[in-house]
One Martini backbone bead per residue (centre of mass of N, CA, C, O) as a GRO file, in nm:
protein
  155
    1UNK     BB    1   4.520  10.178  10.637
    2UNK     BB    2   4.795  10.390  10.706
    3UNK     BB    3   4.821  10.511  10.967
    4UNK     BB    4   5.001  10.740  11.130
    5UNK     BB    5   5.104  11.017  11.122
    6UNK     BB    6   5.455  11.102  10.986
    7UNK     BB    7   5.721  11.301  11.023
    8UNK     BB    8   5.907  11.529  10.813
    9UNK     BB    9   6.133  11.758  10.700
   10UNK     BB   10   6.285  12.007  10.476
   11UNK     BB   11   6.339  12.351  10.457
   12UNK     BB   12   6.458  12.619  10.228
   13UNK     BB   13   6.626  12.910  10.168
   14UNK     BB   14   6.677  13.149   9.941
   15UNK     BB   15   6.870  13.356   9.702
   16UNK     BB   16   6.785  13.483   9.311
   17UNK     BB   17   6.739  13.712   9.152
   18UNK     BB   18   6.782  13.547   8.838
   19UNK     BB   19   6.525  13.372   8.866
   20UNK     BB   20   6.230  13.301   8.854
   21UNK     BB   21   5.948  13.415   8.798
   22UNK     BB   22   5.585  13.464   8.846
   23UNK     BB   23   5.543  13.234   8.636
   24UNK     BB   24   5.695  13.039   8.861
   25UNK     BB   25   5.530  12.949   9.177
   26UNK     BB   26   5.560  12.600   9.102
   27UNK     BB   27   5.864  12.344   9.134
   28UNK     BB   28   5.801  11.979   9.078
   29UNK     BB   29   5.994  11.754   9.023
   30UNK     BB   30   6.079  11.422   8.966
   31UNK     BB   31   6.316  11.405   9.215
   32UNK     BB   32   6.125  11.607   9.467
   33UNK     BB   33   6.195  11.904   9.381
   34UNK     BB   34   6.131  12.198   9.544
   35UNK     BB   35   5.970  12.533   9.458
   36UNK     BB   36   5.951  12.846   9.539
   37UNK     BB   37   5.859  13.185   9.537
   38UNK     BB   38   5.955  13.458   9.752
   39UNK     BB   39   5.819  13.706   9.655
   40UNK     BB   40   5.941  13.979   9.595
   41UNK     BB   41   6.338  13.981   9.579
   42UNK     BB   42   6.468  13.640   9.528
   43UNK     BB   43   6.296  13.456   9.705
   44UNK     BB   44   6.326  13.090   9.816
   45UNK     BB   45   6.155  12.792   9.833
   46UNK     BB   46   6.237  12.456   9.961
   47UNK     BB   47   6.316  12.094   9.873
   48UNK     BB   48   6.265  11.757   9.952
   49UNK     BB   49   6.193  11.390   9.895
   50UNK     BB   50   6.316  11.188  10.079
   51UNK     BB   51   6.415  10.900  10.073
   52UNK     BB   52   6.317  10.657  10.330
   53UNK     BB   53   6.634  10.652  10.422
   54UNK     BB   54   6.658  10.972  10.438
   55UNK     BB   55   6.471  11.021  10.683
   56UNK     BB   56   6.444  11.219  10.938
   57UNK     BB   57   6.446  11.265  11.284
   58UNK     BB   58   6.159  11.339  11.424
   59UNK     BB   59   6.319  11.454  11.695
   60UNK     BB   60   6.496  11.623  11.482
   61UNK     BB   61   6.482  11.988  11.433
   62UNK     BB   62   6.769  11.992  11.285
   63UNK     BB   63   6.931  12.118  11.012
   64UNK     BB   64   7.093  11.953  10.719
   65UNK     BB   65   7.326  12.140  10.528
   66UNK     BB   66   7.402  11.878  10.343
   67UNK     BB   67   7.119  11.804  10.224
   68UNK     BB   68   7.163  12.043  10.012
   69UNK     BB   69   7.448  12.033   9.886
   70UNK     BB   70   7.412  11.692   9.823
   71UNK     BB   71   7.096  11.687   9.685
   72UNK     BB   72   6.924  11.970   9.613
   73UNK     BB   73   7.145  12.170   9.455
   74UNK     BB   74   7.219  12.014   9.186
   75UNK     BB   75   6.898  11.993   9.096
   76UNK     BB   76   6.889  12.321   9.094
   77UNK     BB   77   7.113  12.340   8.881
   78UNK     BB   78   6.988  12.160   8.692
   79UNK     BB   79   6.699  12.337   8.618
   80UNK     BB   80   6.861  12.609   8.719
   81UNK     BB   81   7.124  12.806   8.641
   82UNK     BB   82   7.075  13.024   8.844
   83UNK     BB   83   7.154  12.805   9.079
   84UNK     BB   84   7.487  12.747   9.082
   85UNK     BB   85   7.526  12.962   9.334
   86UNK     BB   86   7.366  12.918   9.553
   87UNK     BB   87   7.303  12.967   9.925
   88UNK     BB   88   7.182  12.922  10.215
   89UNK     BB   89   7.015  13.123  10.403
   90UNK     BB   90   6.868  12.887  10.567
   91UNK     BB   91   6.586  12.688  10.795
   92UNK     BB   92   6.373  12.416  10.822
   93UNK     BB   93   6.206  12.213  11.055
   94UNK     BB   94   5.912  11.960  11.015
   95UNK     BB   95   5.620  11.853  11.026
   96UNK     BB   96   5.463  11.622  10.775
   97UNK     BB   97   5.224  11.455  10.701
   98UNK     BB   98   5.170  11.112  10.658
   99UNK     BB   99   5.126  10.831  10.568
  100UNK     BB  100   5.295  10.504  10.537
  101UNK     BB  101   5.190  10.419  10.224
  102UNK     BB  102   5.158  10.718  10.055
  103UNK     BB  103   5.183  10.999  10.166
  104UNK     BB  104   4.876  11.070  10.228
  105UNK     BB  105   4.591  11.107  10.319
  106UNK     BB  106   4.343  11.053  10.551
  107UNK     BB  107   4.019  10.900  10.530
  108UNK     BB  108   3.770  10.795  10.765
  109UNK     BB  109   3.749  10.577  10.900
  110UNK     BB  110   3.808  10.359  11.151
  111UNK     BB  111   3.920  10.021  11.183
  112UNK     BB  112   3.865   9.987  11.531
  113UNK     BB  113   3.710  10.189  11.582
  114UNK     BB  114   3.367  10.313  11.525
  115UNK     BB  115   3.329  10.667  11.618
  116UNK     BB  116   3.625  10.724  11.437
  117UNK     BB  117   3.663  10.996  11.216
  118UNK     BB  118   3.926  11.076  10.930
  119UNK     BB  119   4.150  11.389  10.878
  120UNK     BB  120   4.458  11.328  10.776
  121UNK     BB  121   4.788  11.425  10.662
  122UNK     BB  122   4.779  11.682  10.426
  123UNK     BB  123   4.954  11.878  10.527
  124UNK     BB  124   5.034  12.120  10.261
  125UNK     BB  125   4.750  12.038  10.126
  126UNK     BB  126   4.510  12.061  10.296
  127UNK     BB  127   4.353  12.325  10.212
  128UNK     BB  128   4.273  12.194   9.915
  129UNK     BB  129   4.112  11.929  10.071
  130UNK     BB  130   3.925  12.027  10.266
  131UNK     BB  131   3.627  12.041  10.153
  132UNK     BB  132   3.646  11.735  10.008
  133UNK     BB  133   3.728  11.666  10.327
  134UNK     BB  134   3.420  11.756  10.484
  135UNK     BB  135   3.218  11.651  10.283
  136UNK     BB  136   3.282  11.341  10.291
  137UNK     BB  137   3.208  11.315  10.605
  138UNK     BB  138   2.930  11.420  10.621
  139UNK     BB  139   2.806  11.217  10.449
  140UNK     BB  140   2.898  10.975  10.625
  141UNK     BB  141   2.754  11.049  10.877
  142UNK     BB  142   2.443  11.135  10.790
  143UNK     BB  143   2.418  10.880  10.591
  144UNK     BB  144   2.627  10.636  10.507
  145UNK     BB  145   2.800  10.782  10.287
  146UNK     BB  146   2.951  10.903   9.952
  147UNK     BB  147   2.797  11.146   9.705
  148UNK     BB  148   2.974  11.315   9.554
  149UNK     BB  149   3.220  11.121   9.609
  150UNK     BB  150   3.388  10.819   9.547
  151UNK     BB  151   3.594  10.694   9.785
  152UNK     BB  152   3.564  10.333   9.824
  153UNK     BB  153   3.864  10.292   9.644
  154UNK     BB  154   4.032  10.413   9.925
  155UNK     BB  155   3.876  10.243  10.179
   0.00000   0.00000   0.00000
């Protein structure tokens, strides 16, 4: 059991006629930082996942402008030459879910309430997961196994 889903994350955009186009639609770095072309204009979404203790206060959804310039715009810069010289247009915090353990979605019964499955935590990936986190939850529930996908080395 991973504990209860809990927020965390800053997105940035940023305009930058010059960089990559429509080849490239989503590109996670190995080290955290993400981005992908927002429309055609040249307008660009990203982000970083901050180490565990640059994490920011879930209760404070003020965006952090140092974050972006000492952080993560080094790191677009270095990734993609043509971003070396632009500067955030915005941004916003929210929450983001994930598990406490992996940081990844929780799936299955609750281990000490009874009759309460969990399918929570998929945050941005959530859309993608959900077919086979609403398949695997039903034949949990209607069957008593997972059948179609093996999920019970993951708890």
């Amino acid at each position: 059991w991973g504990g209860a889903p809990h927020p965390s994350r800053y997105v940035f955009c940023w305009h930058c006629p010059d960089g990559p186009g429509f080849s490239c639609p989503l590109l996670v770095d190995t080290t955290g930082a993400y981005f992908r072309r927002d429309g055609i204009a040249g307008n660009y979404l990203g982000g970083m996942s901050p180490a565990e203790e640059d994490e920011p206060n879930a209760s404070d959804l003020s965006v952090d402008p140092d974050f972006f310039q000492e952080r993560l715009w080094p790191l677009l810069a270095r990734r993609v030459p043509a971003f070396s010289s632009l500067r955030p247009r915005g941004g916003w915090a929210g929450y983001y879910d994930h598990n406490a353990f992996d940081r990844n979605g929780v799936l299955g019964p609750h281990p000490k309430l009874e009759n309460l499955f969990v399918a929570a935590g998929f945050s941005g990936h959530g859309l993608q997961h959900a077919p086979a986190a609403g398949r695997a939850l039903a034949e949990l529930l209607l069957r008593g196994r997972y059948e179609s996908l093996d999920l019970r080395r993951l708890g």
